[in-house]
C-alpha angles and dihedrals in degrees: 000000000000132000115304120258096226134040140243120215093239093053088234133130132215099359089274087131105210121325129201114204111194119197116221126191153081122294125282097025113123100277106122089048091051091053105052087045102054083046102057079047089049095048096043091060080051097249107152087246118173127169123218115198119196086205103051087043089048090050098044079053115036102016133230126331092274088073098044124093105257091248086057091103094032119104119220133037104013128179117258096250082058091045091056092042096061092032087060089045097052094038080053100058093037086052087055090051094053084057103040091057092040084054092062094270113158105190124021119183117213109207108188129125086257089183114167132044098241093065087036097057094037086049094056107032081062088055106033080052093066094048093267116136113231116202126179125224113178122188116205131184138192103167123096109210091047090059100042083046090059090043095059096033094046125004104046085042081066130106076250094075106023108154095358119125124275091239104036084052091057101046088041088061095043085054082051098049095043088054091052094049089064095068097027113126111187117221113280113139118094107207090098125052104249135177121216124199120180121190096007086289117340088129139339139220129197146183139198094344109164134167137057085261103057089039082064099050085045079049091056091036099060090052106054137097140174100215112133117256137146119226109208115203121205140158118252104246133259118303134198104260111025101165096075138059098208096055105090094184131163139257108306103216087270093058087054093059091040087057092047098049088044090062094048096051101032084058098041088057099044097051087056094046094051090047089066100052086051098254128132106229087212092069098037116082123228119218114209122197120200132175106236091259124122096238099040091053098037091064093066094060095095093060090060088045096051091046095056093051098235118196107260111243116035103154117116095207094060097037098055095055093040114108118275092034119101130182131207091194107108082187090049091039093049087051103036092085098055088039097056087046101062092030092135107188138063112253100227082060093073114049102184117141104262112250121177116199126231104206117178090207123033103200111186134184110231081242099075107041123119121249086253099061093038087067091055113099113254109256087050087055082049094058104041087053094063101039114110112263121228132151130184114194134191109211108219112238118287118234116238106293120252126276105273113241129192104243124170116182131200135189114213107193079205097078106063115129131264112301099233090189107188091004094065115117092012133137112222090246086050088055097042094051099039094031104037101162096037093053085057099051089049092052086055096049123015092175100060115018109119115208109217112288089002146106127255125215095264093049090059092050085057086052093056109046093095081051088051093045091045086054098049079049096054116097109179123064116294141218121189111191110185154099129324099244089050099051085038090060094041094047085051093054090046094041098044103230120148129264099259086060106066108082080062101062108108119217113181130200113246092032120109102203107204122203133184122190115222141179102258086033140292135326104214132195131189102207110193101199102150146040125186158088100350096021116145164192084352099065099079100048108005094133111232110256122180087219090065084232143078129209106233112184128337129191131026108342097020103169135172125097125187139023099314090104106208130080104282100351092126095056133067141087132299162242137188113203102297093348115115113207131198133235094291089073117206134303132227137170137122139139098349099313114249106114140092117294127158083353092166083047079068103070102090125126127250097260099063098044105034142245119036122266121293110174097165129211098332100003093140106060091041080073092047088040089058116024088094109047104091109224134193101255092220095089088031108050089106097048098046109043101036097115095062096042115119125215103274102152107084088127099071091032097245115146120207 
C-alpha cells in the first residue's frame, strides 16, 4: 500500500507504536542491502523509516580505515585508545536513534555487525525499557559467491579502501571477516522476536512477530535478493489515437519504428553492460513487463521477433516489386504502385508465413482500385478485373538472420495507466471551465485530487505495490515498457522521492531510463536513443550529449527521471502561470500523455527553466505533430510545466 493519505498525533502508523530493528551478522552478508531496502519499502507505505549505519557514522567521524588503530576491527583485548574509539562510535549512533524516535520517527535500522549476545541483550533491554519494540534480523551466508560478490560490489568501492589495490582490498576484508568469526555467536535466544534470513532469501526464520506492522516488514523480506540486475524504464510508443484514454488503439506507423529502435537499443545496451560484468547476453534472459494495452504491449513485439530470428523482409508488397521478382498479374501490376505507397507498417513487424493467392476471379468494389486503374477506360477496368491473378514472386537474398536473445514478456493488468474519468479528452481551459472546484482542488494537491470517476495519483500508487513487490522479487534484467504515470510512480518508489513528487517526474519518450539497485541506493541513467512523431517532455530542454545519454543521479537518493538531463532538473515544485502551488507540486496523467497541456505555460526562456534546446533529429515537428491533439494533463503535468517549476528538492539535496 502506499502512504496514507491522513495523520495520527502520535506520528505513528498502524498502531505498531516504535520499532527498533537491529541487523545482525558478519560482515559482508547482505545486511546493508536488507536494510535500505526495507526501508524504501518502509517509507513508501509511508512508515517514518531511517537507517543508521555504524559504519557509515564511524566513517563520517573518524574517517576511513587508514586513520583507525589496526585492532580497531579485531575482536578481543583491545588497547584503551581503541576501546574509546568504538565506545564513541557506538554512544554516537545510539544517540541518533534516541533523536530520530523523539522526532516522531516510527521505525530506525540499525545496521551494525551486533555479534555477540552480550552486546545484543545490553542494546535492547535499553530500548525495550523505554516502550520501543526490538526486534532482531540476522543475515546469515554460506555461500561463498554471494559473499566475495558483496565484497567487490560493495566493501573494496568504501572510504575504507579508497586507492588501495583490488586484490590487496579483498584479501584486507577476508582477514577482517575471519577475525570476526572468531567471536561471532549466531541468534539463538528466544527472549526477543528475530528474524533470520540466510542467503538473501533462500529461506527465513522467525520468532514472536506480532503486529500488522511487523507482518508487513516478514512479507518484504521473503521477497527480496541482492543479485545484480538492471531494470530499464521506456514509454510504450505512439499510438493512433493519443488524446483519449478509451480508446485503446494500436501502434500508429511512428510507434512501429519506436519499437523497433527500442529493441535495437535496449539490446545493444544490454549486451555492453553484461560484458562487463563477464556474462554472455545469448545465454541471459530479458523480462519484459507490459500493461494489457495495445500500444504498451505492442511495443514489445519487436523483442519476440528478434528472438525468433524472422527472415527479414516478409512483406509481399515489397517483395513483389524488389529486384529479381517479377508478376504476370495486369490487376496486381496496376495496383502495386498505390499499394506499396500507403503501406503503413514495417514488414519485420509483422512475421506470418507469405501466401500469395492465386484467385481465378478478382471481383472489386470501385472503391478500391488504385488510381492507376481508375484512369483506365472502363471496359479495360472491366477486363483486368476478370483476368485470372496469379503472382509469382523471388524473394532477394536475406541478409544473416539477428543474434537470438532470450526474451520472456508479461502483461500486468496492473500497470494501465491513471484513470482521468470526466477529465479524459479535455484541454486545461476546457477543466477548468466546465469543472471550477475541481480544478481548484487539483491545483492544491496534485497527489491526491481525484477527478470524477478517476484515479488519483495515490490511488494509483495502491494499485501498483504487487507490481513493486513483484519487482524487488525479480532476479533477471528488466524492461518495463509502459505509461508515463505507471513508470512515474515505480522510479519514485526506487528512487526514494516523496510522494508529492511524483507527477513531476518527466518521462520522455525516446528516453531508456536505466536503473541499477545497490546496496547504499540506485545508479541511474537517462539514455536519449530516439527522436520523432509522440516524443515528449525532453524535447525543450533535454542538453545535447555525443553519448546519446545523460547520468541523472548515482548512489543513495539518486533521483531524476526523464529528458531533462541534469541531477534533479526534472523534480521540483511547481507554478502555473501566477498560481502559486504548494509542496505537493502539480499532477498530471491522462490517455497515454503526449499531447498539448499548458502549452502557453511553455514559453519560457532557457534560463528559467533550465538547458538549452535540444530538439533532436525531427524535434520540431514532434511539437507541430502534437500542439493540436487535445490530451488529458494527468500523464503530462512534467512535461508540460517544467519551465515554471521552482527548486523544491533541498531535502534530498538535489539542485535545479
Amino acid at each position: 500500500m502506499a502512504a496514507p493519505l491522513y495523520t495520527t498525533d502520535s506520528g505513528l502508523l498502524f498502531h505498531a507504536g516504535k520499532i527498533l530493528v537491529v541487523t545482525v551478522g558478519l560482515p559482508a552478508r547482505g545486511k546493508t542491502h536488507v536494510s535500505r531496502a526495507l526501508e524504501r519499502y518502509l517509507r513508501w507505505m509511508g512508515v517514518k523509516t531511517q537507517v543508521i549505519s555504524l559504519g557509515d557514522y564511524r566513517r563520517k567521524t573518524l574517517g576511513g580505515a587508514q586513520q583507525l588503530p589496526p585492532d580497531y576491527f579485531t575482536l578481543g583485548e583491545k588497547t584503551p585508545e581503541t576501546m574509546r574509539l568504538r565506545e564513541s562510535v557506538r554512544e554516537g549512533c545510539e544517540g541518533l536513534i534516541w533523536k530520530f524516535f523523539e522526532t516522531g520517527g516510527q521505525v530506525v535500522i540499525y545496521d551494525a555487525n551486533n555479534g555477540t549476545r552480550r552486546a545484543r541483550k545490553d542494546l535492547a533491554e535499553k530500548f525495550d525499557k523505554a516502550g520501543i519494540h526490538v526486534i532482531l534480523l540476522e543475515s546469515t551466508c554460506d555461500n561463498e559467491e554471494i559473499v566475495k560478490a558483496n565484497i567487490r560490489s560493495v566493501k573494496i568501492s568504501s572510504p575504507d579502501y579508497k586507492g588501495w589495490d583490488e586484490e590487496k582490498a579483498i584479501e584486507d576484508y577476508y582477514r577482517r571477516i575471519h577475525d570476526h568469526e572468531k567471536y561471532y555467536e549466531p541468534v539463538e535466544e528466544t527472549d526477543w522476536p528475530f528474524i533470520r534470513i540466510f542467503n538473501v532469501g533462500d529461506r527465513i526464520e522467525i520468532n514472536k512477530i506480532q503486529g500488522y506492522l511487523q507482518s508487513r516488514i516478514i512479507f518484504f523480506l521473503m521477497n527480496i535478493h541482492n543479485k545484480p540486475r538492471t531494470i530499464y524504464f521506456a514509454r510504450s510508443g505512439q499510438s493512433l489515437i493519443e488524446h483519449s484514454y478509451k480508446a485503446d488503439s494500436d501502434l500508429s506507423p511512428a510507434g512501429w519504428e519506436y519499437a523497433e529502435r527500442l529493441k535495437d537499443f535496449v539490446i545493444q545496451r544490454r549486451k555492453k553492460t553484461l560484458e562487463e560484468r563477464g556474462i554472455d547476453a545469448s545465454e541471459s534472459r530479458l523480462v519484459i513487463w507490459t500493461s494489457a494495452r495495445r500500444r504498451a504491449h505492442h511495443t514489445a513485439w519487436p523483442f519476440l521477433t528478434h528472438a525468433s530470428n524472422p527472415p527479414a523482409n516478409l512483406n509481399p508488397t515489397v517483395a513483389a516489386s524488389a529486384p529479381g521478382s517479377s508478376t504476370n498479374s495486369p490487376l496486381l501490376g496496376a495496383l502495386q504502385t498505390s499499394a506499396s505507397s500507403t503501406s503503413l507498417y514495417s514488414p519485420s513487424l509483422y512475421p506470418q508465413k507469405l501466401q500469395v493467392p492465386r484467385v481465378p476471379h478478382l471481383m472489386l468494389p470501385p472503391s478500391t482500385l488504385s488510381p492507376a486503374l481508375a484512369l483506365l477506360p472502363p471496359q479495360q477496368q472491366q477486363q483486368l478485373l476478370s483476368a485470372p491473378q496469379t503472382q509469382v514472386i523471388t524473394q532477394p537474398p536475406t541478409p544473416p538472420p539477428p543474434q537470438p536473445i532470450k526474451v520472456k514478456v508479461i502483461e500486468k493488468p496492473q500497470m494501465s495507466e491513471i484513470n482521468p474519468g470526466v477529465w479524459d479528452g479535455l484541454s486545461p481551459d476546457e477543466a477548468r471551465r466546465l469543472y471550477p472546484e475541481e480544478w481548484e482542488r487539483f491545483l492544491k494537491d496534485p497527489y491526491a485530487f481525484r477527478a470524477p470517476r478517476a484515479e488519483s495519483y495515490h490511488d494509483l500508487c495502491v494499485r501498483l505495490e504487487p507490481i513493486l513487490v513483484e519487482l524487488e522479487r525479480e532476479q533477471e534484467d528488466l524492461l518495463i515498457i509502459g505509461h508515463a504515470s505507471v513508470i512515474r510512480c515505480l522510479l519514485s518508489y526506487l528512487i526514494g522521492l516523496p510522494a508529492s513528487e511524483i507527477p513531476a517526474i518527466e518521462v520522455a519518450r525516446g528516453d531508456l531510463l536505466e536503473v541499477r539497485p545497490a546496496s547504499y541506493g540506485v545508479h541511474s541513467q537517462n539514455l536519449h536513443f530516439w527522436d520523432g512523431p509522440g516524443r515528449r517532455g525532453a524535447a525543450r530542454t533535454r542538453p545535447s550529449s555525443a553519448a546519446g545519454g545523460a547520468t541523472i543521479g548515482t548512489g543513495p537518493g539518486a533521483a531524476g527521471a526523464g529528458g531533462a538531463g541534469r541531477k534533479g532538473e526534472a523534480l521540483g515544485l511547481s507554478k502555473l502561470r501566477d498560481l502559486e502551488l504548494d509542496d505537493s507540486g502539480l499532477t498530471g496523467e491522462g490517455a497515454e500523455g503526449e499531447a498539448a497541456v499548458f502549452e502557453d505555460a511553455m514559453d519560457v526562456p532557457p534560463e528559467e527553466g533550465g538547458a538549452d534546446v535540444d530538439n533532436g533529429a525531427s524535434g520540431d515537428a514532434t511539437e507541430d505533430d502534437e500542439a493540436g491533439n487535445p490530451n488529458n494533463y494527468y500523464e503530462n503535468y512534467a512535461e508540460d510545466t517544467r519551465g515554471k517549476r521552482k527548486a523544491g528538492m533541498s531535502a534530498l539535496g538535489l539542485s535545479i
